[in-house]
C-alpha positions as a Markdown table, in Angstrom:
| # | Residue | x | y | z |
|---|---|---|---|---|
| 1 | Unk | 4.6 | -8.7 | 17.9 |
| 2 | Unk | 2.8 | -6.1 | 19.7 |
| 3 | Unk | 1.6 | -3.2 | 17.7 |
| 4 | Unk | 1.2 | 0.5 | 19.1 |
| 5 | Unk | -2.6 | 1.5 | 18.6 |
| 6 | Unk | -2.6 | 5.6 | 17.3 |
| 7 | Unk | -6.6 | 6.5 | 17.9 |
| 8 | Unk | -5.5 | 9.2 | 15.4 |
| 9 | Unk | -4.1 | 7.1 | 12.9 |
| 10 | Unk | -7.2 | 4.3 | 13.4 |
| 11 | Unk | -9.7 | 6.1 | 12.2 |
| 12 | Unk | -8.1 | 8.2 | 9.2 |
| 13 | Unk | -10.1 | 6.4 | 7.3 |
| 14 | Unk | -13.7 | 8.0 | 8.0 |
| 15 | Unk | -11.9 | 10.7 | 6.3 |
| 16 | Unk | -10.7 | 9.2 | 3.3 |
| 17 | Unk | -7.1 | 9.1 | 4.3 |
| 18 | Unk | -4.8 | 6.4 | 3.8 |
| 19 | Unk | -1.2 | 6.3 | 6.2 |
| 20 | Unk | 1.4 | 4.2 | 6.5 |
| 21 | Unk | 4.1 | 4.6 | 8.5 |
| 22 | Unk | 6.9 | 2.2 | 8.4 |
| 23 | Unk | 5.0 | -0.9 | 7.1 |
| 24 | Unk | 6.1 | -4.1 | 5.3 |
| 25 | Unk | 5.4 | -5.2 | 1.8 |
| 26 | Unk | 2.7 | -7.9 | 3.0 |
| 27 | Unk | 1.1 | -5.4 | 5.4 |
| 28 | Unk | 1.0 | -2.7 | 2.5 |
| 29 | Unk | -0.4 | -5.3 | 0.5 |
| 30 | Unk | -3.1 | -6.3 | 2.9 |
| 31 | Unk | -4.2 | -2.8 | 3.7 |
| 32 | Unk | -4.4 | -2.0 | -0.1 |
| 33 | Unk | -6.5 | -5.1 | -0.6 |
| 34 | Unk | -9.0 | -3.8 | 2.1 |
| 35 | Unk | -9.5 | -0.3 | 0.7 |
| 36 | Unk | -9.9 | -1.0 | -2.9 |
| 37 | Unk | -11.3 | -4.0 | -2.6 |
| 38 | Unk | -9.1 | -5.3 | -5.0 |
| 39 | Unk | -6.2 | -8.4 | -5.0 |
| 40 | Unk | -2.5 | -7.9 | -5.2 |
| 41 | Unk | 0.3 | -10.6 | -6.5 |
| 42 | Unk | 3.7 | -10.1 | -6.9 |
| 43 | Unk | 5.9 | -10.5 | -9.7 |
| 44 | Unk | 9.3 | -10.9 | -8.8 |
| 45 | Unk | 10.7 | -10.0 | -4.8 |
| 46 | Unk | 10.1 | -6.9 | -2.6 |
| 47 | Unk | 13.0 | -6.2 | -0.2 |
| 48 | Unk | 12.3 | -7.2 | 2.7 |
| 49 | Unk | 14.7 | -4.5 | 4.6 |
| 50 | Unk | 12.2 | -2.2 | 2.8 |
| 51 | Unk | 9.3 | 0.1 | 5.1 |
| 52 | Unk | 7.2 | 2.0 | 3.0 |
| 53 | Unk | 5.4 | 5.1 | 4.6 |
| 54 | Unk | 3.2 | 7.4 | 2.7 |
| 55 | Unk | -0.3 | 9.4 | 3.2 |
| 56 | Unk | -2.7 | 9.7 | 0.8 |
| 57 | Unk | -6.4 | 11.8 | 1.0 |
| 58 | Unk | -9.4 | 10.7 | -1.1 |
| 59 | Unk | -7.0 | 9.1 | -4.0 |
| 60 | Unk | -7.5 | 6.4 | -6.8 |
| 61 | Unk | -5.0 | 3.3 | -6.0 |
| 62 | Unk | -3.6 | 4.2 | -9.3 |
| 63 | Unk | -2.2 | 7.5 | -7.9 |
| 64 | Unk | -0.9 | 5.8 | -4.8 |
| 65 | Unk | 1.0 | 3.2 | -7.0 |
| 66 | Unk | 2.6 | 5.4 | -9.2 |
| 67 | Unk | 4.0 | 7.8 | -6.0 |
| 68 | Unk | 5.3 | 4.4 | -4.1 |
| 69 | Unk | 6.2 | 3.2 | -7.5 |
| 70 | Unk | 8.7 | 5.2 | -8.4 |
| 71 | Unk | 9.9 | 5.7 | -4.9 |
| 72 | Unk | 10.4 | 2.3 | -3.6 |
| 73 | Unk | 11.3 | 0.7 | -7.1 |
| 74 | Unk | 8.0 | -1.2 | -8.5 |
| 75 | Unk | 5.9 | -1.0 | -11.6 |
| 76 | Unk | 2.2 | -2.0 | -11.4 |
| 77 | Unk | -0.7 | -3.6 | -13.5 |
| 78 | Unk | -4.3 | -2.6 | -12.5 |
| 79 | Unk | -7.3 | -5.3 | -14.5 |
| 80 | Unk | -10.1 | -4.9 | -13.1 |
| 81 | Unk | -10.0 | -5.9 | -9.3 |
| 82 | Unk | -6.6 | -7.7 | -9.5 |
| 83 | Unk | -3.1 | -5.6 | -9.1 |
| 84 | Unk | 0.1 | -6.7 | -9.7 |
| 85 | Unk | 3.2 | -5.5 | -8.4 |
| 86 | Unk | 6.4 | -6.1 | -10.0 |
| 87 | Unk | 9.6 | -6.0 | -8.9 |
| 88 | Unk | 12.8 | -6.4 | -10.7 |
């Protein structure tokens, strides 16, 4: 599927922001795994009807999680470099 490329959005990072904007589960997960550095599972489902959008400047992944957390219906785990998200 072709994607629309934002020059704006693509280089957010520079400036310590993390966006998404209407993004799967897997793509959330991928994107998260790049900028912390870290490795997500799941435990249990995410919708997949479910597109999570959210911006975030110059914050731990802790603080991200607990925002789309609570707003999209998961708990998380951080241990050291590996995250899982659970789903009930």
């Amino acid at each position: 599927r072709k994607r629309y490329f934002d020059r704006q959005t693509a280089f957010l990072w520079k400036d310590g922001t993390l966006r998404f904007t209407d993004v799967s589960f897997s793509e959330f997960k991928i994107t998260l795994e790049r900028w912390y550095g870290v490795e997500i599972a799941f435990k249990g489902s995410p919708s997949s009807t479910i597109l999570i959008s959210g911006e975030y400047k110059d914050k731990y992944l802790s603080n991200v999680l607990e925002s789309l957390g609570y707003a999209y219906g998961f708990e998380y785990k951080i241990a050291q470099k590996k995250v899982t998200l659970i789903f009930n």
